[in-house]
N, C-alpha and C positions, 0 to 999 in steps of 0.2 A: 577701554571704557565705553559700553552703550550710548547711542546717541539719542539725547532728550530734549524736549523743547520746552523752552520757559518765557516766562514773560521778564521782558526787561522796562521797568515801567516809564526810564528817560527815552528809549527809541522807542517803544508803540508795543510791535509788532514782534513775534517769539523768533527768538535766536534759537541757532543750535549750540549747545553747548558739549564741543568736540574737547578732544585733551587738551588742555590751555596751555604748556609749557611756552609756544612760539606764541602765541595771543598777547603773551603776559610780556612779551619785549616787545616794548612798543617806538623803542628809539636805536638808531646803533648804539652799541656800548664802546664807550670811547676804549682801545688797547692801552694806553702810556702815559694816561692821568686815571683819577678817581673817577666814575662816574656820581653825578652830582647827587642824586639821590638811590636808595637802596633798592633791592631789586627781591624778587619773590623764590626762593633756596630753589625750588623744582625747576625753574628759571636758570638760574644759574647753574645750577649743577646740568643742563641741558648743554648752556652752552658752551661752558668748558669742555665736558666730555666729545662734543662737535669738534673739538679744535685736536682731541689727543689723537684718534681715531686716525689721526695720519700718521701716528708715529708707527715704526715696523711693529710687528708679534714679538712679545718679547721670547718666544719660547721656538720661535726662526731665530735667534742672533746669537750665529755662533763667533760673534768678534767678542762677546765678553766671556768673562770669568765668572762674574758674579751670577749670583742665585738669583735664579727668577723663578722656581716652585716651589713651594712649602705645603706639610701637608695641613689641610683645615684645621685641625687641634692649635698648631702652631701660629698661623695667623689671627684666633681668637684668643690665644695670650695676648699675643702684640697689639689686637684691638686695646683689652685690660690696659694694660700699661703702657699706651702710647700718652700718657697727661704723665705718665713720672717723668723728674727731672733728675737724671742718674746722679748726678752733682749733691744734689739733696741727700746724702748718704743719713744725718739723724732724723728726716721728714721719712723716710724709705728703710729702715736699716736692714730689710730681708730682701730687698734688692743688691744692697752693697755686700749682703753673704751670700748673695748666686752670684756678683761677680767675683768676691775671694774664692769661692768655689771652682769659676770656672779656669782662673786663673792656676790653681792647684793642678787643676785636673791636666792644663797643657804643660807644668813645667815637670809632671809625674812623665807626661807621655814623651817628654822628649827628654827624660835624665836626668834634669836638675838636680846635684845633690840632696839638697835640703830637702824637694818632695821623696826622693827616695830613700831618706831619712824617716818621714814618716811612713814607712812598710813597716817600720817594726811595731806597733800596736794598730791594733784594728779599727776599720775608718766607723765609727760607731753613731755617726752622723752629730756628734759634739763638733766643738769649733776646733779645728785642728788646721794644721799646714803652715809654710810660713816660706812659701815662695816669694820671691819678689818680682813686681810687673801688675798692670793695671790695663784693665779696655780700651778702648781707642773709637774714634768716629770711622776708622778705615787705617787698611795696612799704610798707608801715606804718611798716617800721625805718626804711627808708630813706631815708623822707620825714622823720623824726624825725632821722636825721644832716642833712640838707640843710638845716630846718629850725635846730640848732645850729651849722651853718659861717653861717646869714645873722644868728645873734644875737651869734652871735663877732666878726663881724667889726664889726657895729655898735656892741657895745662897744668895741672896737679905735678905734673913729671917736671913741667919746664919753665915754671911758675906763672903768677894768676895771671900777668900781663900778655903773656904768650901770644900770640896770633890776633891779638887786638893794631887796631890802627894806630902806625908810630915805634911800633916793635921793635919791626926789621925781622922777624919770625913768621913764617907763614905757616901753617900746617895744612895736610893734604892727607886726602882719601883713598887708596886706590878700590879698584871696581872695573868690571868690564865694561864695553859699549853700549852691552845688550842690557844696562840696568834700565828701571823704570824711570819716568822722568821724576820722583820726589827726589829720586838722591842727588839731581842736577837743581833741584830747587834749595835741598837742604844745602849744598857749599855753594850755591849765590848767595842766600839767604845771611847764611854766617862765616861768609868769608873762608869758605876754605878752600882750597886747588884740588880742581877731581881730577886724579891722574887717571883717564880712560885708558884701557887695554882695548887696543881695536880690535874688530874682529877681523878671521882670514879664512880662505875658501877652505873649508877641512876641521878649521876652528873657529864655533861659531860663542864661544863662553870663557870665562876666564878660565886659567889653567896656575898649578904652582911655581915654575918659574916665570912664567909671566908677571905673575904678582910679587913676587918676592925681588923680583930686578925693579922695580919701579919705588921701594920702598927705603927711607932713609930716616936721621934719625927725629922729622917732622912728619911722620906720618901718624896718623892716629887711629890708625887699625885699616882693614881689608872688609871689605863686603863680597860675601860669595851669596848668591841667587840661586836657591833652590828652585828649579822652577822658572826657566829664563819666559819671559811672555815674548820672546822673538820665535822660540820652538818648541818652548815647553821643555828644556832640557836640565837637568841638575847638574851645576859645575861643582866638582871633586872638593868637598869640603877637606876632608883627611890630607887629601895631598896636599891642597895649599898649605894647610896648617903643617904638613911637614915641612913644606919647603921654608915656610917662617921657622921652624925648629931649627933646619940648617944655617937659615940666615943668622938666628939670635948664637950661634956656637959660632960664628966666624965674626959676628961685630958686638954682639951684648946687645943686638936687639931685641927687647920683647914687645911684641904687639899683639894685639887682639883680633877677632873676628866676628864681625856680625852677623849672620845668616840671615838673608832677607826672604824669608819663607812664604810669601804673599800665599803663594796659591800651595808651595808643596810641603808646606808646613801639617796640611791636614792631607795631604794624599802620602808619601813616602813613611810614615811610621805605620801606617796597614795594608799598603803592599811591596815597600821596601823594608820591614825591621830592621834586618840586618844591615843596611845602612848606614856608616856612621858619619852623620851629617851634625847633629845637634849635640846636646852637652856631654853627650863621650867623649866629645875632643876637648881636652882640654882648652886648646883655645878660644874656643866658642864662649864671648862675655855676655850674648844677647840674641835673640830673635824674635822676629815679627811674625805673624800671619795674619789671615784675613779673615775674619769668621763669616761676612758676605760670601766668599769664593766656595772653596770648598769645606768650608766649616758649612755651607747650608743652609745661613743663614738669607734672609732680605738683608738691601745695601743699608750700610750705617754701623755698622763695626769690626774694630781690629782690634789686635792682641801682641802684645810686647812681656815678655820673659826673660830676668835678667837670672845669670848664671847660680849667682848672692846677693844679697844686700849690696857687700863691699861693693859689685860692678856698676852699681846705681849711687854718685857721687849725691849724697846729703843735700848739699848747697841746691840741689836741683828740685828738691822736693818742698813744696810754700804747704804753710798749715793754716787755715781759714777757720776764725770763731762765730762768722757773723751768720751762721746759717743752723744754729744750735748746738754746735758740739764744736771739739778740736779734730779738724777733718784734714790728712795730708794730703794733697793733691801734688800728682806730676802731670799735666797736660797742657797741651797747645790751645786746647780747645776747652770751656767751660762747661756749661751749660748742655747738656743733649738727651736725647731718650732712654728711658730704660728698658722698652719692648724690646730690643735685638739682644739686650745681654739675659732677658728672663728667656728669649726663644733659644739664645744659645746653650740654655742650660738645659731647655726642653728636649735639645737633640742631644745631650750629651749622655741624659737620665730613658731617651727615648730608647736610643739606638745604639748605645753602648759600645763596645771595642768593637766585637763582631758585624755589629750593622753600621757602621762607618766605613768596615770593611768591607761588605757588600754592596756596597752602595758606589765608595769608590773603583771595585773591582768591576761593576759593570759601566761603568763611565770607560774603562780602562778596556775592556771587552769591545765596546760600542768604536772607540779611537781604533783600534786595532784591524776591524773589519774596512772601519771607512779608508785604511789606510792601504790597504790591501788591494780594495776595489778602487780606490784613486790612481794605484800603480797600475793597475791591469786597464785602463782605461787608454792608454798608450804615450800621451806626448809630456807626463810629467815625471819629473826626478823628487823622488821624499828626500826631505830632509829632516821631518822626524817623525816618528811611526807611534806615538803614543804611549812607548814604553819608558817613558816616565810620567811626564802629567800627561793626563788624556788628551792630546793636543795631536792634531795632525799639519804638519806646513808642508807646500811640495810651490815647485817652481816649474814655468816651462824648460823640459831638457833641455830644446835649442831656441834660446829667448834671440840669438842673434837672426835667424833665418825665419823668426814666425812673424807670420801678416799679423797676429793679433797678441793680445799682452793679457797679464794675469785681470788686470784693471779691469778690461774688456768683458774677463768671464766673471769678473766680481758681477757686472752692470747689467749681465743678462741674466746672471743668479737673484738678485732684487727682483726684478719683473715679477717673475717665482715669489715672491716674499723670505728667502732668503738674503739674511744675511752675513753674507762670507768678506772677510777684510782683505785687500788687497792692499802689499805695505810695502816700502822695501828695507833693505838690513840700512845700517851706519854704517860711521867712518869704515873706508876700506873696502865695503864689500855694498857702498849703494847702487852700481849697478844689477844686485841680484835679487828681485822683484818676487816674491812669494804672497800666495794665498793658503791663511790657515782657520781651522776647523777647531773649534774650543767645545770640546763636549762635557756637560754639566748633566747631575743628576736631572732628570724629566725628558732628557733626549735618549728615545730607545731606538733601538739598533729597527725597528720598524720607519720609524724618520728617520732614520738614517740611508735605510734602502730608499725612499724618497725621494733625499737628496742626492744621493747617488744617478739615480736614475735621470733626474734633472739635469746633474750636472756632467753627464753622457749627452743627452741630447742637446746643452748648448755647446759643447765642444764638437758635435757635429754639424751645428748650424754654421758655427767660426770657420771650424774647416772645409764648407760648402763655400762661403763667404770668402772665403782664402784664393781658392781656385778658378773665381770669375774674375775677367776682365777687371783693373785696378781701372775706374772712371779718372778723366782729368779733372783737376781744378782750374776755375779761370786765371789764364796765364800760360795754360798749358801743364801746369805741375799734377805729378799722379801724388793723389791723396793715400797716405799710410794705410789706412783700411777701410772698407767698402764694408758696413751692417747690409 
């Protein structure tokens, strides 16, 4: 803004009237009460954005999954319909048919009978489909409904009292180590015993006799993880489910399986097809994804797909009249936006079979190269190379004999504005300290060379750093590592 001079007629004499944003706050603003009186929008929106500006780039952080670029088209829906309330299905009702729609479209992509039912007449854009499964605020929720249709239904087996307080019946989950932390909140939450399979040096994911030994006749299905977020690995749906085939022929067990597809729900059916993870296996009663992750969307939704009707127990489903219509809801959550499920359907109608597959085949490209040049760098062992989720993890090869730790190269990757996670495994295997690499559509294999290159020169500075003199501490004690 040019700068101009005016007459101010309470002070005399002409001010400059400079951009007033900082003018216009004229007292602190208290952080963790209301401030008492209101303040000027140009004002405010100054100083919040002051405050974000520290937070990393979101398009440096490779510890998340979730989408951080869309293309413009897509963010001007979401502008549109960031005031719908998805809840509102008779205030909205062509929102509540982009999500039956989008809902159709994942339980077409992953098998579902009933969508593959409707192949035999042409999708002629009438109301068709009759999948079962609804949106989610995040794959979390919707592990938490998938989770309550496998305890529904196990009480259904062992009647309603079942695993309530006073029983004497407990029921339990099994599932590997390496799940996300929702499935450890869903059996706090409702009482049920997670039988973790730990992991071991060799095997980092559940396997089918792992699972199959741990299950009796309180269990109420197995979770396999598509897509472990420890390495990005997909543990063997088919097998497990055979190994439950051979369990239920030597005891009369039948149980079920949920595939927690967070992230590989949208990456393995367009560069795995041949895959059979999802409703080809017969056991498979449900699965989650994440339409934030690799669905491509901004954060704020997930997706749950049950096999049929049948897998999704009645009792669980409430019908609400007081919002104009007879509306069924299954969810944890009420109330939320409709921007993410209209942008979901944007990339669905955008970018179609083939461009979901491009998109993730270069994610998949990009994992592969960093994976390559991370080995060739010298003091790290892969542990997974991107050939399943784009995901790269590797570890110091000899974490016993090195002056410095993953942790260390996380901390000098920051500097950089990189952000790389330094974590270590569970039970079993916490002494084995990895830093991994989550590559998401908008990271090209040009940032990638980048980071690569960065991350050569502080593993040179480490091992410059390594080779000096270890300084004492007062006391005399030599300090673990000298920056």
């Amino acid at each position: 803004m040019p700068l101009h001079a005016k007459i101010d007629e309470a002070r005399g004499p002409a001010i400059l009237d400079l951009n007033p944003v900082y003018c216009r706050i004229e007292h602190a603003v208290p952080r963790h009460r209301l401030p008492a009186e209101p303040m000027d929008p140009a004002a405010a929106l100054a100083l919040v954005r002051d405050e974000l500006i520290l937070d990393g780039n979101a398009r440096l952080n490779l510890a998340t999954f979730v989408t951080t670029w869309m293309e413009p088209e897509a963010e001007q829906l979401m502008a549109e319909c960031f005031s719908k309330n998805m809840i509102d299905k008779d205030e909205y009702p062509q929102t509540a048919e982009l999500e039956r729609r989008c809902v159709n479209i994942l339980a077409h992509l992953w098998h579902a009978p009933a969508a593959l039912a409707d192949d035999d007449g042409p999708d002629d854009g009438a109301s068709r489909g009759s999948a079962t499964g609804c949106s989610t605020t995040g794959s979390s929720e919707a592990c938490m409904l998938g989770g309550l249709a496998l305890l529904w239904r196990w009480r259904a087996r062992h009647g309603a009292t079942a695993g309530l307080p006073g029983s004497g019946v407990k029921p339990n989950l099994v599932m590997g180590a390496n799940v996300q932390v929702c499935w450890e909140k869903f059996c706090r939450y409702w009482q049920v015993e997670p039988r973790m399979v730990p992991m071991e040096p060799g095997r980092l994911h559940l396997t089918g006799p792992e699972a199959a030994a741990r299950c009796d006749q309180n269990t109420i299905g197995v979770v396999a993880v598509l897509g472990s977020t420890m390495d990005g690995s997909y543990e063997p749906v088919a097998e497990i489910a055979a190994a439950l085939d051979a369990l239920q022929h030597d005891t009369g067990l039948d149980l079920p399986i949920h595939v927690d597809g967070a992230s590989g729900g949208f990456v393995a059916p367009f560069l795995a097809p041949d895959l059979e993870w999802d409703f080809r296996v017969s056991r498979v009663a449900s699965i989650n994804t994440s339409g934030h992750k690799y669905g491509l969307v901004y954060p704020g939704v997930g997706w749950i797909v049950w096999r049929d009707a049948a897998a999704l127990p009645d009792d669980l489903v409430f019908r609400v009249n007081y919002l104009g219509g007879d509306m069924p809801t299954f969810a944890l959550n009420f109330s939320r936006p409709g921007s993410q499920v209209a942008a979901q359907y944007y990339n669905f109608v955008r970018l179609g079979f083939e461009g979901y597959r491009q998109v993730q085949l270069t994610c998949q490209q990009v994992a592969r190269f960093i994976a390559e040049q991370v080995a060739g760098i010298g003091p790290f062992e892969l542990l997974s190379d991107g050939r399943d989720l784009p995901v790269v993890t590797f570890k110091l090869a000899d974490q016993a004999s090195a002056r410095y730790t993953v942790f260390d190269l996380s901390e000098r990757l920051r500097q950089r504005g990189w952000l790389v996670p330094a974590y270590t495994f569970p039970e079993n295997m916490q002494g084995t300290a990895v830093l991994r690499i989550v590559v998401r559509n908008g990271f090209s294999q040009d940032l990638a060379g980048l980071l690569i290159s960065d991350l050569r020169t502080q593993v040179q500075v480490l091992e410059a750093a390594r080779r000096e003199p270890v300084p004492l501490l007062p006391g005399g004690q030599r300090s673990a590592f000298a920056h």
